[in-house]
VMD Tcl script that draws the C-alpha trace (Angstrom):
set ca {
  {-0.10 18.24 -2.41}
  {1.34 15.10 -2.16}
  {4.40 13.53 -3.62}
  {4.42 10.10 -4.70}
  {7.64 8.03 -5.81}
  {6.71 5.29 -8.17}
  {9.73 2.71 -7.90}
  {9.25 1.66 -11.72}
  {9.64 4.69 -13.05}
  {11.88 6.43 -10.92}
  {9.97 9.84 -10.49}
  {8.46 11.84 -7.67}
  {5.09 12.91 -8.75}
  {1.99 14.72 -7.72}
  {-0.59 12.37 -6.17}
  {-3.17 13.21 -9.40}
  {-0.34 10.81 -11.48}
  {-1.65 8.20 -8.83}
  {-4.53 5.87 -7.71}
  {-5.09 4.52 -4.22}
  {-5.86 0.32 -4.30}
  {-6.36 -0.19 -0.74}
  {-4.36 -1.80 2.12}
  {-1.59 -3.86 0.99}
  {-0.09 -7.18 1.79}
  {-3.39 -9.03 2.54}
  {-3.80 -12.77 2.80}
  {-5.93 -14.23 -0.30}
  {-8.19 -17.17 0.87}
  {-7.02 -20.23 -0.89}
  {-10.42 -21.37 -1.34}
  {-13.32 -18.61 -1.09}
  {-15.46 -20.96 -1.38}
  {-15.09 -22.24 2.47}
  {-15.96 -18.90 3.67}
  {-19.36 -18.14 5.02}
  {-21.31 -14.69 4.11}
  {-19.73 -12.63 7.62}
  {-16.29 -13.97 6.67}
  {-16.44 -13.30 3.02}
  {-17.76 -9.52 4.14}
  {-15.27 -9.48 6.87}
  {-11.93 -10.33 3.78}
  {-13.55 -7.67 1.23}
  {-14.38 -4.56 3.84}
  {-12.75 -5.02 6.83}
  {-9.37 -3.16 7.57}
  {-6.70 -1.81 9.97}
  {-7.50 1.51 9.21}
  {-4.18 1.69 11.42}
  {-3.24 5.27 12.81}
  {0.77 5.76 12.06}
  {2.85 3.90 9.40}
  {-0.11 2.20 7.00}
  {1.28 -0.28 4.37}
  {-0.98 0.82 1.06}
  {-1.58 -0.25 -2.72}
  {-1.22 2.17 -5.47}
  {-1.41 2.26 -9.28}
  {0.25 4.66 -11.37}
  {-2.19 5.80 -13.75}
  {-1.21 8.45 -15.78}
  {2.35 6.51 -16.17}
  {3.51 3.31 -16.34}
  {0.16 1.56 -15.10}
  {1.75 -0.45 -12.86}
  {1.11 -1.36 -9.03}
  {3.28 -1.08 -6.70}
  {3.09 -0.73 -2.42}
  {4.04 2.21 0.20}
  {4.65 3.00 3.68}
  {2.52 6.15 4.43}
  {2.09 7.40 8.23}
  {-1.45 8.29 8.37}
  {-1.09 10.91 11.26}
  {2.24 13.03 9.07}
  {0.45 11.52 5.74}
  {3.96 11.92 4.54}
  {5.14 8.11 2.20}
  {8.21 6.66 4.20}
  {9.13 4.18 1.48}
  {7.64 3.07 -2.01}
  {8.71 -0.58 -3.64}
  {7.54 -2.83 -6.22}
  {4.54 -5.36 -6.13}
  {5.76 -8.45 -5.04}
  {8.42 -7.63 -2.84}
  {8.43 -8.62 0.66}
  {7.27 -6.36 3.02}
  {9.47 -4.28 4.56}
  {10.79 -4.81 8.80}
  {10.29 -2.56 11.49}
  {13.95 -2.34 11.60}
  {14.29 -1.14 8.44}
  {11.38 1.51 8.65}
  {12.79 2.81 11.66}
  {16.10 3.59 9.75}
  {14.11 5.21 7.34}
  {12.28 6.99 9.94}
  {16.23 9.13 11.18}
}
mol new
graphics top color blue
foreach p $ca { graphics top sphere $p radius 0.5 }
foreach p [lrange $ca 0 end-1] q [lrange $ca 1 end] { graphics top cylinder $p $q radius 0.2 }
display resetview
């Protein structure tokens, strides 16, 4: 089982508390309108699907509701870091720390 930490609530809790909302930290278009079918399909589907640390979306559901993003290494699937929507994106500096 896995053990999430939701950084609004403060608590480490089964994944079941939590839903996954895809990749995180992904460029909006500032107009969708400019994009053409393949790039449109491309921004909605396409993704790292990176092997290692992953940056991710989640939602805690059975909680407070809210959003918020995670380092998970996909090979380990152990979560390196949680942290609220809307803050910056953590350096490889800092993940290695984390990593010790």
């Amino acid at each position: 089982m896995l053990l999430i930490h939701c950084p609004y609530c403060d608590e480490t809790l089964p994944e079941a508390e939590f839903v996954y909302a895809g990749e995180a930290h992904i460029a909006r278009p500032e107009d969708p309108s400019t994009y053409d079918d393949e790039a449109w399909r491309d921004f909605l589907f396409i993704r790292t699907n990176a092997r290692g640390r992953h940056f991710e979306r989640w939602r805690h559901t059975h909680g407070c509701g809210r959003f918020f993003n995670a380092v998970r290494d996909t090979v380990s699937d152990r979560f390196l870091l949680t942290y609220r929507a809307g803050e910056p994106r953590p350096s490889d500096a800092e993940l290695e720390e984390l990593a010790k």
